[in-house]
C-alpha positions in Angstrom: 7.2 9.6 -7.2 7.4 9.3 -3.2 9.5 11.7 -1.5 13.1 10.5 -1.4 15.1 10.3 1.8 17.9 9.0 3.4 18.1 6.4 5.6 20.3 3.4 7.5 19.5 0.2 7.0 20.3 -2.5 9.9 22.0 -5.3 9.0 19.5 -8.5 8.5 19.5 -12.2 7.4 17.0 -12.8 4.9 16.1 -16.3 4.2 15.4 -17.3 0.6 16.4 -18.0 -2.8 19.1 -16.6 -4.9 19.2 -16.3 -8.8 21.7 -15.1 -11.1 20.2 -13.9 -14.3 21.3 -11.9 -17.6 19.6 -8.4 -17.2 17.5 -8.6 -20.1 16.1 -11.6 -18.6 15.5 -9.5 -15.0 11.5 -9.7 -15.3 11.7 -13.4 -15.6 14.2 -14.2 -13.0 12.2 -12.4 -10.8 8.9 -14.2 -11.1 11.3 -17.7 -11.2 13.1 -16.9 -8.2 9.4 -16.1 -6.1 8.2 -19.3 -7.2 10.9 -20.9 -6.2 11.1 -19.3 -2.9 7.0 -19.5 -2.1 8.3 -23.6 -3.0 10.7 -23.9 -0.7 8.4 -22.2 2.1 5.7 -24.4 1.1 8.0 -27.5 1.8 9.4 -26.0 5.0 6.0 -25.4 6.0 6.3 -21.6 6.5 3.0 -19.9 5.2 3.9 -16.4 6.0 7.1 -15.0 8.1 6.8 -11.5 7.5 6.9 -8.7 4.4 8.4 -10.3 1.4 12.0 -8.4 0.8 13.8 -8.5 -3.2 16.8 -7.2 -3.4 18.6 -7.0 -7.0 22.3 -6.5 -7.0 24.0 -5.4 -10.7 26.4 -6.9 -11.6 28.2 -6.1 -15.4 25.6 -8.1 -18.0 23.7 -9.9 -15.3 21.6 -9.1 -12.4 21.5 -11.0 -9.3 18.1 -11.7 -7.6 17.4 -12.6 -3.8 13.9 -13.3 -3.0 13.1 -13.5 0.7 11.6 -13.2 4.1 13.7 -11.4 7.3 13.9 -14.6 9.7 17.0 -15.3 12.4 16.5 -19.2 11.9 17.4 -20.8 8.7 14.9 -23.7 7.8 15.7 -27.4 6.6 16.4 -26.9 3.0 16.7 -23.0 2.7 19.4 -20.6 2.0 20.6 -17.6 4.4 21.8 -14.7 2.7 23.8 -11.5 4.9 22.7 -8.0 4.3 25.2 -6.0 5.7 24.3 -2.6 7.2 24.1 0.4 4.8 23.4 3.8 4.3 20.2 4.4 1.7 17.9 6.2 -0.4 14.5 5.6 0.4 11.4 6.2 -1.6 8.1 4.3 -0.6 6.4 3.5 -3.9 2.0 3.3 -3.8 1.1 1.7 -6.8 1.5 -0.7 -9.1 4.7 -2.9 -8.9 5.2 -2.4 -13.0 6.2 1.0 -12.1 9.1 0.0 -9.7 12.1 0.1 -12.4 11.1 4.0 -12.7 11.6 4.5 -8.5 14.8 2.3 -9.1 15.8 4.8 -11.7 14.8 7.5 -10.3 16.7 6.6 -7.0 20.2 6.4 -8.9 19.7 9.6 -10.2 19.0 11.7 -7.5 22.3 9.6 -5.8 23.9 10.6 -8.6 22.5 14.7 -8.3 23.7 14.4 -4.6 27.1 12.8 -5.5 26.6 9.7 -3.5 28.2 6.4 -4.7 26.0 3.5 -5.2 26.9 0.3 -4.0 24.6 -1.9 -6.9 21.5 -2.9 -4.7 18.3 -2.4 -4.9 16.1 -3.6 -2.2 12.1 -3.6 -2.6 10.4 -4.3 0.6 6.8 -5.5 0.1 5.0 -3.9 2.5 1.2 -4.4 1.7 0.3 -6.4 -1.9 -3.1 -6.2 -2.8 -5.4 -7.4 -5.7 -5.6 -3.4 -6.6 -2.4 -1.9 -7.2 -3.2 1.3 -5.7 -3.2 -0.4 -2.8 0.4 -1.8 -3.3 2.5 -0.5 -0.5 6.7 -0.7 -1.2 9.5 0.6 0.4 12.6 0.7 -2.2 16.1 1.2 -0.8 19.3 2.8 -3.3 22.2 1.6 -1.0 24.8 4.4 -0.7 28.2 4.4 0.1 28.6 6.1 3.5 
């Protein structure tokens, strides 16, 4: 895995879609809730507005899924969603996205070796996706209590 640091996230409105989903049901949620968000671009007539963001916030039996793009305007007929600012763990994953749930596991545990408090989200920004995964190019954030 990437070398992990710490970092501050800004505060930013992502624009997108929003799922709620049981956690053993997290793999399908996710694809759902991109398909639903590349939809609602489609229909707003956005082809691209920047790196795609996923940010997965735990919740007890559920997981709750935002899929979306960093954008100050809120299209007809899409959702706005507040990301505060936060402290973080940062590792930036090269690879394959099936390997993302073992930097998201990874992540807790060195919080948890460093005694930092997690605050439940997991962001995943997609920074290049390619055909061939080594190519794949993610930054994934462990929010931290400060």
């Amino acid at each position: 895995m990437a070398e992990v640091q710490q970092t501050t996230l800004n505060a930013v409105q992502l624009v997108g879609v929003r799922r709620r989903v049981p956690r053993a049901d997290k793999a399908k949620g996710l694809v759902d809730a991109q398909r639903a968000f590349w939809d609602a671009m489609e229909q707003a007539g956005i082809q691209s507005a920047g790196s795609e963001m996923v940010v997965y916030y735990d919740l007890d039996d559920e997981v709750e899924i935002t899929v979306g793009v960093m954008m100050d305007v809120i299209p007809h007929g899409m959702s706005g969603y507040w990301m505060a600012k936060s402290k973080a763990l940062l590792a930036r994953h090269r690879g394959g996205h099936s390997d993302l749930p073992a930097v998201h596991v990874e992540l807790r545990a060195q919080a948890d070796a460093k005694n930092l408090a997690g605050r439940g989200y997991i962001r995943e920004l997609y920074r290049v996706v390619a055909d061939v995964p080594q190519l794949n190019v993610v930054d994934v954030f462990y929010d931290i209590s400060a």
